[in-house]
PDB file as gemmi writes it, atoms N, CA and C in Angstrom:
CRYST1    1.000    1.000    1.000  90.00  90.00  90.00 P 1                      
ATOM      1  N   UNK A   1      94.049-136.547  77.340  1.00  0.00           N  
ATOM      2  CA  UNK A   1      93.168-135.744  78.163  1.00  0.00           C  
ATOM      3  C   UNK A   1      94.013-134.657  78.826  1.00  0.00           C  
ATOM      4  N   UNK A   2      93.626-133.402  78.777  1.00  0.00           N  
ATOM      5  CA  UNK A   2      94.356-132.456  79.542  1.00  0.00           C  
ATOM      6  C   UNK A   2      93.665-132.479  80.585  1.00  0.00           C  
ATOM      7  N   UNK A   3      94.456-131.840  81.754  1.00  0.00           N  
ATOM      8  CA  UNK A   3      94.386-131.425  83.367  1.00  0.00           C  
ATOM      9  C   UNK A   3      93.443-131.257  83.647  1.00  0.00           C  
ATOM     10  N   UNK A   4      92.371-132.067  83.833  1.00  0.00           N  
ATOM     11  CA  UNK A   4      91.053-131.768  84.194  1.00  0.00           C  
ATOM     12  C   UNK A   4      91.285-130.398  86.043  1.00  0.00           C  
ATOM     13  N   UNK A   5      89.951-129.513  86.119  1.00  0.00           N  
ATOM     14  CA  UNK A   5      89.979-128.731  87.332  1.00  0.00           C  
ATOM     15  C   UNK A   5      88.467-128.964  87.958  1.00  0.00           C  
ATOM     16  N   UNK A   6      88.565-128.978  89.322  1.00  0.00           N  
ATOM     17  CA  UNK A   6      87.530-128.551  89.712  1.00  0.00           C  
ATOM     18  C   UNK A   6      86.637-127.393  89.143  1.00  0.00           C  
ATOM     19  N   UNK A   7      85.450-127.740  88.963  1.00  0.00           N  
ATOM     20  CA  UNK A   7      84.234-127.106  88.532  1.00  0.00           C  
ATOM     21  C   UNK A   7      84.035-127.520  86.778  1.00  0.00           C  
ATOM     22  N   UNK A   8      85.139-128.312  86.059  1.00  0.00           N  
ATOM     23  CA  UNK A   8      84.839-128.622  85.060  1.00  0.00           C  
ATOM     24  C   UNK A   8      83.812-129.838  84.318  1.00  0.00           C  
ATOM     25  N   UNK A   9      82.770-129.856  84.025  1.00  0.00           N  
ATOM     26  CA  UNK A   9      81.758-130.332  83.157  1.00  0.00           C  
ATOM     27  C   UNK A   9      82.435-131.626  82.492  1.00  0.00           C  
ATOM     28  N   UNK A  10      81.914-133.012  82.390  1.00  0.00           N  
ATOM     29  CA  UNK A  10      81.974-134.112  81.690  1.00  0.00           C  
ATOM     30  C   UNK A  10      81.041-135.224  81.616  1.00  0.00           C  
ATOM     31  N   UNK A  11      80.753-135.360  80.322  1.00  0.00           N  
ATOM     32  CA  UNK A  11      80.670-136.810  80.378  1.00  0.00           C  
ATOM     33  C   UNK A  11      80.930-138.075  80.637  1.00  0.00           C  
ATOM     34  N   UNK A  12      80.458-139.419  80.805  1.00  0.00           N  
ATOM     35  CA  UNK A  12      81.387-140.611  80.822  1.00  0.00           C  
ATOM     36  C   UNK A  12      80.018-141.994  80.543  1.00  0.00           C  
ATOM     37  N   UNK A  13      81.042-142.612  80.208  1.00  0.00           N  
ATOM     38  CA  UNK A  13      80.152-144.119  79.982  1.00  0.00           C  
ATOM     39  C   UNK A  13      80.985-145.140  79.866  1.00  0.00           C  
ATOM     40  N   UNK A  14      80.457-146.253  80.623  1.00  0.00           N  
ATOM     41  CA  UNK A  14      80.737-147.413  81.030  1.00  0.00           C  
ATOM     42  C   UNK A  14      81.353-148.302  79.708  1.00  0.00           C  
ATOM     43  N   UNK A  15      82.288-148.374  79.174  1.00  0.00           N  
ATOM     44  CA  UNK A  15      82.669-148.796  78.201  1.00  0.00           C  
ATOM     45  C   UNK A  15      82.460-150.664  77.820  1.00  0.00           C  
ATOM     46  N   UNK A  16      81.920-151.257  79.059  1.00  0.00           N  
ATOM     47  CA  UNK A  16      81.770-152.286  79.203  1.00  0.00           C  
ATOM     48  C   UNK A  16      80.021-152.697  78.917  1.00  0.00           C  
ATOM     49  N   UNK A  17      79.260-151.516  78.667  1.00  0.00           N  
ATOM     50  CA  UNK A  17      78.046-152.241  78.254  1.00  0.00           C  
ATOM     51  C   UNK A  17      77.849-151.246  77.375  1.00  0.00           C  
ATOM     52  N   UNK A  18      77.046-152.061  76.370  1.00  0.00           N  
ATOM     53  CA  UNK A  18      76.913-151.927  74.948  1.00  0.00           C  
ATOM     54  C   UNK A  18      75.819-150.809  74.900  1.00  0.00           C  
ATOM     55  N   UNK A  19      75.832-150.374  73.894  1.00  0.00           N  
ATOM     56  CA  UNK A  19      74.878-148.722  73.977  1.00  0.00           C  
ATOM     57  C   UNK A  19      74.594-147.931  75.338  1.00  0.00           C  
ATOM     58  N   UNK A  20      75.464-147.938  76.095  1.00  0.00           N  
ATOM     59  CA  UNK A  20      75.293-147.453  77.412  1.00  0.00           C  
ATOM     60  C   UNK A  20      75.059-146.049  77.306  1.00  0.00           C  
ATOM     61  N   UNK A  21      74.466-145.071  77.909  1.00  0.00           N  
ATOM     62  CA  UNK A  21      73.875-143.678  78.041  1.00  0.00           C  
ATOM     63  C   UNK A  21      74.893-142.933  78.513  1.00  0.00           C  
ATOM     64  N   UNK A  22      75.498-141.921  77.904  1.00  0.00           N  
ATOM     65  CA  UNK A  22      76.224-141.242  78.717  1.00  0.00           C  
ATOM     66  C   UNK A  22      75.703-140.481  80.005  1.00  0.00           C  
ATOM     67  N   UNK A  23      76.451-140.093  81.180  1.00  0.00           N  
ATOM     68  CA  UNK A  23      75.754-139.793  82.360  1.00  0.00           C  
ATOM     69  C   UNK A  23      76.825-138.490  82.407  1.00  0.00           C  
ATOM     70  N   UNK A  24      76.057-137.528  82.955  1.00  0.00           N  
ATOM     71  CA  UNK A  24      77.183-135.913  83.774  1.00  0.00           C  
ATOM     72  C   UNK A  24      77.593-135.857  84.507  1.00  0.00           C  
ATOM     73  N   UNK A  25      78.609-135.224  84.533  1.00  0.00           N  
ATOM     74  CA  UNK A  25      79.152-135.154  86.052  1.00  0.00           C  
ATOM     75  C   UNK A  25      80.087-133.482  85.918  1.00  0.00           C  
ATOM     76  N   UNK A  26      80.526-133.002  87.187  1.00  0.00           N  
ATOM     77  CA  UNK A  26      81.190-132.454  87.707  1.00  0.00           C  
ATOM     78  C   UNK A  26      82.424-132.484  88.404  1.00  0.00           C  
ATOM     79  N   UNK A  27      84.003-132.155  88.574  1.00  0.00           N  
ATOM     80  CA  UNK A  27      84.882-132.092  88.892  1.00  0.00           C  
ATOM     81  C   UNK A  27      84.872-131.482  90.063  1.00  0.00           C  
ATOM     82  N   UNK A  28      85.072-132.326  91.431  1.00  0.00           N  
ATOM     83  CA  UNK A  28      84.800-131.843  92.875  1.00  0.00           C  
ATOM     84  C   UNK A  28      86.194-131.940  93.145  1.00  0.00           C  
ATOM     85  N   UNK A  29      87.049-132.629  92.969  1.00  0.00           N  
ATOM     86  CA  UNK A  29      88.386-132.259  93.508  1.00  0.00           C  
ATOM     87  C   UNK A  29      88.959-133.041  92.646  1.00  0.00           C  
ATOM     88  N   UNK A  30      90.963-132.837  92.685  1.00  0.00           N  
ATOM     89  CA  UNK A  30      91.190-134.084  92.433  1.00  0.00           C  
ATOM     90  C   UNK A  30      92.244-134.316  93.024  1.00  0.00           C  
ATOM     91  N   UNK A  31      93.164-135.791  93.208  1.00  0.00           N  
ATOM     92  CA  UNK A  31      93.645-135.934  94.932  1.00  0.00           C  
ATOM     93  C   UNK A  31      94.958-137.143  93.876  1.00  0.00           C  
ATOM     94  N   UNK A  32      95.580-136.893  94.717  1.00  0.00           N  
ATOM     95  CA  UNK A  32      96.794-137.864  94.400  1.00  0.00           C  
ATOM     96  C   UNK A  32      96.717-138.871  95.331  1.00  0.00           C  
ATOM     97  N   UNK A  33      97.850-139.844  94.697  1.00  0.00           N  
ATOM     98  CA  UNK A  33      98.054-141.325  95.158  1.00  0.00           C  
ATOM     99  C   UNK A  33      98.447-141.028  97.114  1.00  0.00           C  
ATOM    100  N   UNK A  34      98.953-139.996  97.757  1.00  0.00           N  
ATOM    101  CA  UNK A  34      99.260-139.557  98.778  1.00  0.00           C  
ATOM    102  C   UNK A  34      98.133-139.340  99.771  1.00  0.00           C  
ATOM    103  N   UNK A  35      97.296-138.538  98.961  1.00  0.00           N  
ATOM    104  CA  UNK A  35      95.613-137.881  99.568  1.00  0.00           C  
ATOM    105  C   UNK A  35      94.878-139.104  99.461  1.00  0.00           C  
ATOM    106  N   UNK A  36      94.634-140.295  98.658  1.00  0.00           N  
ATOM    107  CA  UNK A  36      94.000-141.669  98.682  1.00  0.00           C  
ATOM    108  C   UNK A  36      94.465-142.112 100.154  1.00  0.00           C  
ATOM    109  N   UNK A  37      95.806-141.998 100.536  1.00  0.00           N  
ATOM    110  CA  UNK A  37      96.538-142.997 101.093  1.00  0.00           C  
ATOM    111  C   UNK A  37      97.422-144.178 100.542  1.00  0.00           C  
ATOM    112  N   UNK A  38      97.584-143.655  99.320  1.00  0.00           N  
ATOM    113  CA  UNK A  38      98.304-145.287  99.122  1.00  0.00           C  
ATOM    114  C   UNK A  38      99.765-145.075  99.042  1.00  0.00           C  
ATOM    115  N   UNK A  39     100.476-146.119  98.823  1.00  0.00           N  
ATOM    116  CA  UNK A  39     102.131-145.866  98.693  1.00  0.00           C  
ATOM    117  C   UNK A  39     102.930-145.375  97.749  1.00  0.00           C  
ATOM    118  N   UNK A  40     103.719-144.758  97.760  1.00  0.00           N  
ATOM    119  CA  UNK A  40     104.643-144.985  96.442  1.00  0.00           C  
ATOM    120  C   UNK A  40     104.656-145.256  95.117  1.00  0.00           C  
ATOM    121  N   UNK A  41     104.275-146.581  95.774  1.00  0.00           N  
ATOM    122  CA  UNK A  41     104.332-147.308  94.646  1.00  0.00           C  
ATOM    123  C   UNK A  41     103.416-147.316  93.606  1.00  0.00           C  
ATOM    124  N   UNK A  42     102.401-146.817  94.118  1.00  0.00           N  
ATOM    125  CA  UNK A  42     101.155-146.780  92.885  1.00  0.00           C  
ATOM    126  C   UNK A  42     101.248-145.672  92.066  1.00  0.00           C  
ATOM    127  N   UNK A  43     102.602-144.777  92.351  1.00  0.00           N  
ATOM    128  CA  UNK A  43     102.603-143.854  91.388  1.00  0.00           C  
ATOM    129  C   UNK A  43     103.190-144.356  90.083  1.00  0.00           C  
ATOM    130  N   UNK A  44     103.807-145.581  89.921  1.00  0.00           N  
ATOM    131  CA  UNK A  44     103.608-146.798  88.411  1.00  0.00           C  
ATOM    132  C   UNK A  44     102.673-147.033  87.963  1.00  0.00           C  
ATOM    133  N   UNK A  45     101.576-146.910  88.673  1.00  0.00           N  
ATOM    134  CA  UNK A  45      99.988-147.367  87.597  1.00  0.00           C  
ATOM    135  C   UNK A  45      99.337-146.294  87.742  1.00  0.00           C  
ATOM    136  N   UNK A  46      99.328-145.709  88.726  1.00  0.00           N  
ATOM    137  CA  UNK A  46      97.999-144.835  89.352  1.00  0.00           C  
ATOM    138  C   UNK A  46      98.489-143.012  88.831  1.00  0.00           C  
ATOM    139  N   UNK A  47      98.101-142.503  88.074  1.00  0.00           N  
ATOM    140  CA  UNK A  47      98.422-141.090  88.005  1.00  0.00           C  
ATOM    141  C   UNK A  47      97.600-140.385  89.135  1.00  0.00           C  
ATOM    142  N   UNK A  48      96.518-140.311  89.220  1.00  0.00           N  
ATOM    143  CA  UNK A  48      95.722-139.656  90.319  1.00  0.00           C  
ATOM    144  C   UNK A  48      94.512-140.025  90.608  1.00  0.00           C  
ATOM    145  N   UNK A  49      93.554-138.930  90.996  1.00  0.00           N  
ATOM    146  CA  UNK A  49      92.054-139.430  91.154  1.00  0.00           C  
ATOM    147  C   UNK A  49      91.106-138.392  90.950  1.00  0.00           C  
ATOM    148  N   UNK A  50      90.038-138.755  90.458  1.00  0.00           N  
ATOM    149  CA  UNK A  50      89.504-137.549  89.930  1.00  0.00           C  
ATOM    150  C   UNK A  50      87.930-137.692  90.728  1.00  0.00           C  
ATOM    151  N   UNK A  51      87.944-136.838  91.742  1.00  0.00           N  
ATOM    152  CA  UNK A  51      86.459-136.733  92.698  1.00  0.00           C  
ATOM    153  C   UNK A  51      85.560-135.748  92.133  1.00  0.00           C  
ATOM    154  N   UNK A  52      84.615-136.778  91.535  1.00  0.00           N  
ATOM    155  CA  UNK A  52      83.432-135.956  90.878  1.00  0.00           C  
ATOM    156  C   UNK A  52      81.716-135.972  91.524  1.00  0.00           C  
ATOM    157  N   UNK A  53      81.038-135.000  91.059  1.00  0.00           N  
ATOM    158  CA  UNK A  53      79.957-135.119  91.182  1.00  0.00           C  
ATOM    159  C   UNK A  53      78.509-135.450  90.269  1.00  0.00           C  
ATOM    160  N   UNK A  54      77.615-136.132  90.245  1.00  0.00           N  
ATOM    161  CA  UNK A  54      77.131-136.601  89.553  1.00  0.00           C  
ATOM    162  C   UNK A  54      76.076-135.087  88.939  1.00  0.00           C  
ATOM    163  N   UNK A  55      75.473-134.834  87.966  1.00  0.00           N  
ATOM    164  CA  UNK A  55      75.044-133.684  87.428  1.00  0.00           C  
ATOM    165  C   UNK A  55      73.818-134.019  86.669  1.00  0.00           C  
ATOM    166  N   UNK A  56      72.677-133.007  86.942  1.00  0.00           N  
ATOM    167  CA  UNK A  56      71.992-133.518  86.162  1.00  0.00           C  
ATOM    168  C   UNK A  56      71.889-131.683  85.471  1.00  0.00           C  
ATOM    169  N   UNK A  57      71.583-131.884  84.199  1.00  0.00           N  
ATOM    170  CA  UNK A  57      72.092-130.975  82.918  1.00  0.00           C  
ATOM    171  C   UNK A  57      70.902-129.268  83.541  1.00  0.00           C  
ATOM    172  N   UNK A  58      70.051-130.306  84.046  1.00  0.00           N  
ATOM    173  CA  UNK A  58      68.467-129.243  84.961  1.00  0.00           C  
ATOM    174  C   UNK A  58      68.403-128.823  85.540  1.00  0.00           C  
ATOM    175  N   UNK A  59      69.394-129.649  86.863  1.00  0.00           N  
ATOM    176  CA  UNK A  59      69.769-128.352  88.265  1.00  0.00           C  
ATOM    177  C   UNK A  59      70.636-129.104  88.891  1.00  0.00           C  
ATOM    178  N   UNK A  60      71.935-129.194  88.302  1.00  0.00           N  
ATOM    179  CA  UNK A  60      72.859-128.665  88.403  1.00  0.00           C  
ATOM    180  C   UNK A  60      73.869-130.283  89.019  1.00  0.00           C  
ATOM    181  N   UNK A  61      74.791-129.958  89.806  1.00  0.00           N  
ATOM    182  CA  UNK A  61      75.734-131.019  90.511  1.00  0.00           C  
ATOM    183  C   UNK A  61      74.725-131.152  92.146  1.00  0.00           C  
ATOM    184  N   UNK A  62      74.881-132.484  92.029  1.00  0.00           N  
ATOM    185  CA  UNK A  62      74.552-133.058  93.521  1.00  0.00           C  
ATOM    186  C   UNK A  62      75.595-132.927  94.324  1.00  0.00           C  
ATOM    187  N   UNK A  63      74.645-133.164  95.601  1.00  0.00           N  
ATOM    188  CA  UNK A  63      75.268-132.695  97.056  1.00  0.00           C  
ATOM    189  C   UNK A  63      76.487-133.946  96.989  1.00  0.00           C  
ATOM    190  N   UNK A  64      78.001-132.845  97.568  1.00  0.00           N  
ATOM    191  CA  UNK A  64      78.850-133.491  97.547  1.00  0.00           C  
ATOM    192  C   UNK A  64      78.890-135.067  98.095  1.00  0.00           C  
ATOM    193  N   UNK A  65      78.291-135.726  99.437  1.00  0.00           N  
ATOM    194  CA  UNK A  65      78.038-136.440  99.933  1.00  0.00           C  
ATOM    195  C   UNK A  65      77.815-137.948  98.319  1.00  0.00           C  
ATOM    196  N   UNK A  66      77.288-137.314  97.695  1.00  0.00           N  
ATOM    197  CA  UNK A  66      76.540-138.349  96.652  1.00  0.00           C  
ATOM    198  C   UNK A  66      77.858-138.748  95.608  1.00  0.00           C  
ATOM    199  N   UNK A  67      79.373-137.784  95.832  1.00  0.00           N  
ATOM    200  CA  UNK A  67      80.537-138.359  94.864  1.00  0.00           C  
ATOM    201  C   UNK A  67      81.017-139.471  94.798  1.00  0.00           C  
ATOM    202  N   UNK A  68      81.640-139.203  93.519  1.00  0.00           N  
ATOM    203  CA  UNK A  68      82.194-140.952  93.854  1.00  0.00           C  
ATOM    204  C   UNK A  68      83.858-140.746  92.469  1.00  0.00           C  
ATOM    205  N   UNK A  69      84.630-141.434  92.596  1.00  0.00           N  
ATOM    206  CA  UNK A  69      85.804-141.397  92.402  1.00  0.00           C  
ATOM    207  C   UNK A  69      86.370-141.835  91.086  1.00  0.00           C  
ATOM    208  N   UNK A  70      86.772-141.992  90.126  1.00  0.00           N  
ATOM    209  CA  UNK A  70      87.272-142.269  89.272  1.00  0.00           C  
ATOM    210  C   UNK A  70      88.794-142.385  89.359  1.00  0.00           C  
ATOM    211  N   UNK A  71      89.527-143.671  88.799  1.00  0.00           N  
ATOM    212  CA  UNK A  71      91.024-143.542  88.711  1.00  0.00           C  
ATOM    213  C   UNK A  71      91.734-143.590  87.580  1.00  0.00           C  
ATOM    214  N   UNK A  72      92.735-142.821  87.093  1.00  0.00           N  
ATOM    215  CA  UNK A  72      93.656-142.238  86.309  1.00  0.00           C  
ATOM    216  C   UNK A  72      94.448-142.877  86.173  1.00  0.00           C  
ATOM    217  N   UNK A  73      94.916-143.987  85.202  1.00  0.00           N  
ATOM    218  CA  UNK A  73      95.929-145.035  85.413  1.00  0.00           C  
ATOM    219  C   UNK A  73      96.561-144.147  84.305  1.00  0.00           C  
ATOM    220  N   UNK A  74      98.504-144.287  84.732  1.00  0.00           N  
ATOM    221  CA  UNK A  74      99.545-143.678  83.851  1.00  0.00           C  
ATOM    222  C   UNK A  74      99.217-144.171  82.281  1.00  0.00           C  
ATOM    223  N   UNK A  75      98.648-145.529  82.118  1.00  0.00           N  
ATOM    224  CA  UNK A  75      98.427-145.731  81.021  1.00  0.00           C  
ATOM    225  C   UNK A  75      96.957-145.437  79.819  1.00  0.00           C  
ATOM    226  N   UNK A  76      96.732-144.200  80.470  1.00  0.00           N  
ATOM    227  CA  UNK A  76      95.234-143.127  79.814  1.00  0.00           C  
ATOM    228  C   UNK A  76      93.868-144.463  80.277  1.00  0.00           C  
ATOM    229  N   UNK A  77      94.160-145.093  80.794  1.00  0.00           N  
ATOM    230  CA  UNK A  77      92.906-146.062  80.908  1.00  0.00           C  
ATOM    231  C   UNK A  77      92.463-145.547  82.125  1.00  0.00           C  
ATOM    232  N   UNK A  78      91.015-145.475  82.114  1.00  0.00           N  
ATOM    233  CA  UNK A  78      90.068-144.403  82.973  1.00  0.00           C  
ATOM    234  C   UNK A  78      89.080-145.673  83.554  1.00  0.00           C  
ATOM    235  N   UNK A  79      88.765-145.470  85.213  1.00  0.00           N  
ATOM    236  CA  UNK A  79      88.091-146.558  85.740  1.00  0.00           C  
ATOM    237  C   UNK A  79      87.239-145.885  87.079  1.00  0.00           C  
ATOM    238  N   UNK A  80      85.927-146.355  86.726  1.00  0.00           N  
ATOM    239  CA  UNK A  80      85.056-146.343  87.916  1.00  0.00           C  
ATOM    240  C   UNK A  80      84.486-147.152  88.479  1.00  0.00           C  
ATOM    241  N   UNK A  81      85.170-147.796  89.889  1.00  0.00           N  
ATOM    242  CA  UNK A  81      84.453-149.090  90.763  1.00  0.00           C  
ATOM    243  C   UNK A  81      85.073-149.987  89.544  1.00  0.00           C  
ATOM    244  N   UNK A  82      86.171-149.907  89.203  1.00  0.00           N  
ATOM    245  CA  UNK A  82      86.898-150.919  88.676  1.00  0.00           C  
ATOM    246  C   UNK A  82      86.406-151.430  87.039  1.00  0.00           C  
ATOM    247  N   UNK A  83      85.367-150.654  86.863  1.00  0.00           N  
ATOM    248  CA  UNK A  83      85.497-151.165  85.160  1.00  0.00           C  
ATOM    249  C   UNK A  83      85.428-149.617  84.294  1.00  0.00           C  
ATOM    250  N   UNK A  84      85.736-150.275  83.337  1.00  0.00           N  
ATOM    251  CA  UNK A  84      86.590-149.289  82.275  1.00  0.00           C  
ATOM    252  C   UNK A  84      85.489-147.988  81.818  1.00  0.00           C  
ATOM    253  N   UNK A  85      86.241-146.773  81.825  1.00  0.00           N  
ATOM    254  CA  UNK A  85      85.119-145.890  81.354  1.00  0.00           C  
ATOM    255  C   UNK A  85      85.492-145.347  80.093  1.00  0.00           C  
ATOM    256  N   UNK A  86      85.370-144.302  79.648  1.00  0.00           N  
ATOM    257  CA  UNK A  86      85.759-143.436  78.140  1.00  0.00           C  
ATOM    258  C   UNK A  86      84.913-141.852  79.481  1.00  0.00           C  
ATOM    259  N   UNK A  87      85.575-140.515  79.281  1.00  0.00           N  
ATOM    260  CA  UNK A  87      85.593-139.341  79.409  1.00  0.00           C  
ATOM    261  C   UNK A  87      85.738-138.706  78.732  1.00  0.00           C  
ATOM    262  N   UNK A  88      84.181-137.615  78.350  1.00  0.00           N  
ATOM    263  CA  UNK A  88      84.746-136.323  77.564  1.00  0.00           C  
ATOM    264  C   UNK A  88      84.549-135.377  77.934  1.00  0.00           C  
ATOM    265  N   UNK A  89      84.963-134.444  78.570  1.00  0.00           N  
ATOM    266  CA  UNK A  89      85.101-133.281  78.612  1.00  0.00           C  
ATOM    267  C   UNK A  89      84.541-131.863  77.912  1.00  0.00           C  
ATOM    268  N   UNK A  90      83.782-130.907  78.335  1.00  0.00           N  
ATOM    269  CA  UNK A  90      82.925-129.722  77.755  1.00  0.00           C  
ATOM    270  C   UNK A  90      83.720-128.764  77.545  1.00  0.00           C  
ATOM    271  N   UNK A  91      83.656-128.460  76.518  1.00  0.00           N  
ATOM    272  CA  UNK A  91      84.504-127.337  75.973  1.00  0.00           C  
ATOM    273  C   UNK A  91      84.537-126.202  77.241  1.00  0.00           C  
TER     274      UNK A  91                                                      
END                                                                             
């Protein structure tokens, strides 16, 4: 995955249930292991965090208030609220 930026367009789905729907979203920020708060040390698992917004394709990204977080583990494995996702990205 390259460098995702704010304002960039994606997909994602829950890799843990079976024919699951992909859902949209939007790139609202994205924040390191420092800006979370955490230590050091999570820069061994944790590459960063990616604060998105949920999108609907009709009108547009929801009010920031409604984001929610995704984490970037060094090892390309992608997680929201702790279970596994798959991300793709819009040209």
């Amino acid at each position: 995955m390259s460098q995702p930026k704010p304002g960039d367009r994606f997909s994602f789905f829950y890799l843990d249930v079976p024919a699951c729907e992909p859902r949209a979203a939007i790139v609202h920020r994205i924040l390191s292991n420092r800006e979370e708060g955490l230590s050091p040390e999570a820069d061994e698992y944790i590459d960063g965090w990616l604060e998105a917004l949920p999108c609907d394709p009709a009108s547009g990204p929801a009010a920031p208030t409604e984001s929610f977080t995704i984490v970037l583990r060094i090892d390309n494995a992608i997680y929201l609220d702790g279970r596994p996702i798959s991300i793709t990205f819009e040209p």
